[in-house]
PyMOL commands that place a pseudoatom at each C-alpha (Angstrom):
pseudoatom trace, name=CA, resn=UNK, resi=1, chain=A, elem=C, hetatm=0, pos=[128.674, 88.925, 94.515]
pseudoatom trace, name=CA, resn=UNK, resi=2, chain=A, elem=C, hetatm=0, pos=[127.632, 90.790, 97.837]
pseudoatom trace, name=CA, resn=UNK, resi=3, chain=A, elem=C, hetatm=0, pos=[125.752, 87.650, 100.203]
pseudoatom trace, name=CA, resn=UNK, resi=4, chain=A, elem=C, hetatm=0, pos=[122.588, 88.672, 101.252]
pseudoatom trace, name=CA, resn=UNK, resi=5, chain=A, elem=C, hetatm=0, pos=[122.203, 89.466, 104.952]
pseudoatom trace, name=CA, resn=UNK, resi=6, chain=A, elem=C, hetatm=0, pos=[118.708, 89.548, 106.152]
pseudoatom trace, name=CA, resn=UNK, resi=7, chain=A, elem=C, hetatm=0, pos=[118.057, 91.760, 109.616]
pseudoatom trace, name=CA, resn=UNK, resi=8, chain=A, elem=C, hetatm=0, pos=[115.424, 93.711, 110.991]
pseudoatom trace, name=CA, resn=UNK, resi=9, chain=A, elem=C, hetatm=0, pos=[111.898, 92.620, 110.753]
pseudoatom trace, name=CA, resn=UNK, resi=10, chain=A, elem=C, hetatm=0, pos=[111.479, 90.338, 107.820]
pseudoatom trace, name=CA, resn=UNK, resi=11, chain=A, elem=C, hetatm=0, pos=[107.470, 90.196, 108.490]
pseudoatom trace, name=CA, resn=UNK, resi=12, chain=A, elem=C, hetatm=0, pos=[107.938, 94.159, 107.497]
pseudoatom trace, name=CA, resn=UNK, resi=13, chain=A, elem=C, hetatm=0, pos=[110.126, 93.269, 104.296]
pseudoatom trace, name=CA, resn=UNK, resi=14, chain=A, elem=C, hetatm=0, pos=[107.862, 90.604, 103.164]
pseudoatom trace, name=CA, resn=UNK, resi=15, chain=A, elem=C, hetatm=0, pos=[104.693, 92.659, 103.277]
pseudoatom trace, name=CA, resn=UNK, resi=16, chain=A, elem=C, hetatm=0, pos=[106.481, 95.230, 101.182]
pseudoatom trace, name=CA, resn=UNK, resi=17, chain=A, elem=C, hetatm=0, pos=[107.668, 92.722, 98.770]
pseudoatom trace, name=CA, resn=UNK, resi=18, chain=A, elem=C, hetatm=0, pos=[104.187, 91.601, 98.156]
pseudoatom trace, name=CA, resn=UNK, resi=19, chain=A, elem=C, hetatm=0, pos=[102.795, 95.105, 97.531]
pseudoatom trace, name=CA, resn=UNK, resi=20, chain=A, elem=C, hetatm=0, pos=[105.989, 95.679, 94.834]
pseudoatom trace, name=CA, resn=UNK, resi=21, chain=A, elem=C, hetatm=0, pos=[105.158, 92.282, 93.307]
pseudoatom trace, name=CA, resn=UNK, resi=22, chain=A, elem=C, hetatm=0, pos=[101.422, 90.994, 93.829]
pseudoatom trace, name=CA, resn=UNK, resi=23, chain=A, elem=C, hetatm=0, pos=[102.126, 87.882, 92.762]
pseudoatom trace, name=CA, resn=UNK, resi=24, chain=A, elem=C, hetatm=0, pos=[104.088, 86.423, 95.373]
pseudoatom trace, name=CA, resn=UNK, resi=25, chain=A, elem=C, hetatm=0, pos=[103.329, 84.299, 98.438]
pseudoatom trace, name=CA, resn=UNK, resi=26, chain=A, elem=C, hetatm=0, pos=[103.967, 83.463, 101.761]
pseudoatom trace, name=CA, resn=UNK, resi=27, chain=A, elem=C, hetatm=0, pos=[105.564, 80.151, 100.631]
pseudoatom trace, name=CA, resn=UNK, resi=28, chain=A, elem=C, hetatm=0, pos=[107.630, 82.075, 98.229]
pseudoatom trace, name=CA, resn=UNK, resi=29, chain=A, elem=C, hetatm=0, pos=[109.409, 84.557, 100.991]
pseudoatom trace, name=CA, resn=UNK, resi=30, chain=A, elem=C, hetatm=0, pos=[109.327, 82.128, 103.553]
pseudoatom trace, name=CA, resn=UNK, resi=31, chain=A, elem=C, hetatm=0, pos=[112.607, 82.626, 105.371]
pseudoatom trace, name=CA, resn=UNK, resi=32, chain=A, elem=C, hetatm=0, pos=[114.945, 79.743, 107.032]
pseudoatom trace, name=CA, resn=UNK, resi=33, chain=A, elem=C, hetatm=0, pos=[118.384, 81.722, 108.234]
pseudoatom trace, name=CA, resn=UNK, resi=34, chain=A, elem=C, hetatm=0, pos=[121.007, 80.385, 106.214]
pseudoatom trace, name=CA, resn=UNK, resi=35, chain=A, elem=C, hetatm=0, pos=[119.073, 79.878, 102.867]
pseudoatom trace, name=CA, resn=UNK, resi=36, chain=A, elem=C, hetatm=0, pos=[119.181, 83.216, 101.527]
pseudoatom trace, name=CA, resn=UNK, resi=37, chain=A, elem=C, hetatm=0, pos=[120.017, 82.069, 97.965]
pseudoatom trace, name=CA, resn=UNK, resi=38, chain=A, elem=C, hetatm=0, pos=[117.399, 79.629, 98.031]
pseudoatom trace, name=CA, resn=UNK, resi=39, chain=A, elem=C, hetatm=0, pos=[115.096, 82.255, 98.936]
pseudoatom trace, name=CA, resn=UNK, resi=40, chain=A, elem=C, hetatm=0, pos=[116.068, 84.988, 96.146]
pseudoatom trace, name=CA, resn=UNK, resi=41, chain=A, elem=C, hetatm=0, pos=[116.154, 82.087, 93.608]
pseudoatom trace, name=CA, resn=UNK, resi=42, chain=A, elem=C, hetatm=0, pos=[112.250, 81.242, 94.545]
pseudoatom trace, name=CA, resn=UNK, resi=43, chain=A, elem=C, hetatm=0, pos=[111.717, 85.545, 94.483]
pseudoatom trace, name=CA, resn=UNK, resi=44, chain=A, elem=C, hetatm=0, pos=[113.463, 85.541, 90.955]
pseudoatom trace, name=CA, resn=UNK, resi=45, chain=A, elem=C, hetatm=0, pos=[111.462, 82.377, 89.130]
pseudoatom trace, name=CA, resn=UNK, resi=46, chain=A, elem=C, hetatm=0, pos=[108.209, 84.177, 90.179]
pseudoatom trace, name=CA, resn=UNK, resi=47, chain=A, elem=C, hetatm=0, pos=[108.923, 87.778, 89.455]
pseudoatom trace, name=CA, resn=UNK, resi=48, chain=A, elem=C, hetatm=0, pos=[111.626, 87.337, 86.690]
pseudoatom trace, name=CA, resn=UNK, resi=49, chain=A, elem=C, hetatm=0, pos=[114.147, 90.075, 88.067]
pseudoatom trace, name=CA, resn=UNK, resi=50, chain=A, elem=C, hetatm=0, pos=[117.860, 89.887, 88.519]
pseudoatom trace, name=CA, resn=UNK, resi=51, chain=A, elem=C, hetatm=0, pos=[119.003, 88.316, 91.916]
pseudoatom trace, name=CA, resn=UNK, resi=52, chain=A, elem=C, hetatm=0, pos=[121.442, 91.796, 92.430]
pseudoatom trace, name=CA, resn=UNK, resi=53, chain=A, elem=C, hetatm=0, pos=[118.110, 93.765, 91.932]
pseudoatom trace, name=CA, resn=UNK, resi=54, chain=A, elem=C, hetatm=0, pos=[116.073, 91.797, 94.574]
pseudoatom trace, name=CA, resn=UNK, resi=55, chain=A, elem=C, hetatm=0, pos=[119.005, 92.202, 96.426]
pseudoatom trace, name=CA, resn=UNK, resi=56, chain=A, elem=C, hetatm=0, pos=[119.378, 95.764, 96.554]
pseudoatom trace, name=CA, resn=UNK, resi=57, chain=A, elem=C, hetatm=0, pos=[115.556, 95.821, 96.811]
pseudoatom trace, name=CA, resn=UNK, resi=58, chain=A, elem=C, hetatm=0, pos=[115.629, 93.866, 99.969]
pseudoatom trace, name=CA, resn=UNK, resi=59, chain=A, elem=C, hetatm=0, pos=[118.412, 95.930, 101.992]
pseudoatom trace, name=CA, resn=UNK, resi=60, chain=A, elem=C, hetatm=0, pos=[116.163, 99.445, 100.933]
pseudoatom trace, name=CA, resn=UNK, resi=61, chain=A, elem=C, hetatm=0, pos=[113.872, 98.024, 102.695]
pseudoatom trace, name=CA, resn=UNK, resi=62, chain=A, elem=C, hetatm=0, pos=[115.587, 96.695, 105.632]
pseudoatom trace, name=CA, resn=UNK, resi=63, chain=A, elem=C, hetatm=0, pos=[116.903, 100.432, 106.287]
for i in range(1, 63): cmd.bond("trace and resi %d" % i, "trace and resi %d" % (i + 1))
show_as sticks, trace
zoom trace
């Protein structure tokens, strides 16, 4: 499984996470370096997507 590697500005990622899927909160992308899997795995409960998907989801966006 490729790790997650979160760059750029994640203020910018989160804001278009929220517009793909409404549902989600601040609390649910909040970001501590290190706890990426934690992260997805709150993303995925909420949204009910595969971790891969969010994955590939987040490094579009980071580009």
């Amino acid at each position: 499984m490729d790790k997650l590697e979160i760059k750029g500005n994640w203020n910018v990622i989160k804001g278009k996470l929220k517009q793909e899927y409404g549902n989600l909160t601040d609390d649910d992308l909040t970001y501590i370096e290190g706890q990426e899997e934690e992260l997805l795995g709150r993303i995925q409960k909420k949204v009910g997507t595969e971790k891969e998907a969010l994955k590939r989801k987040i490094k579009e966006y980071q580009n």
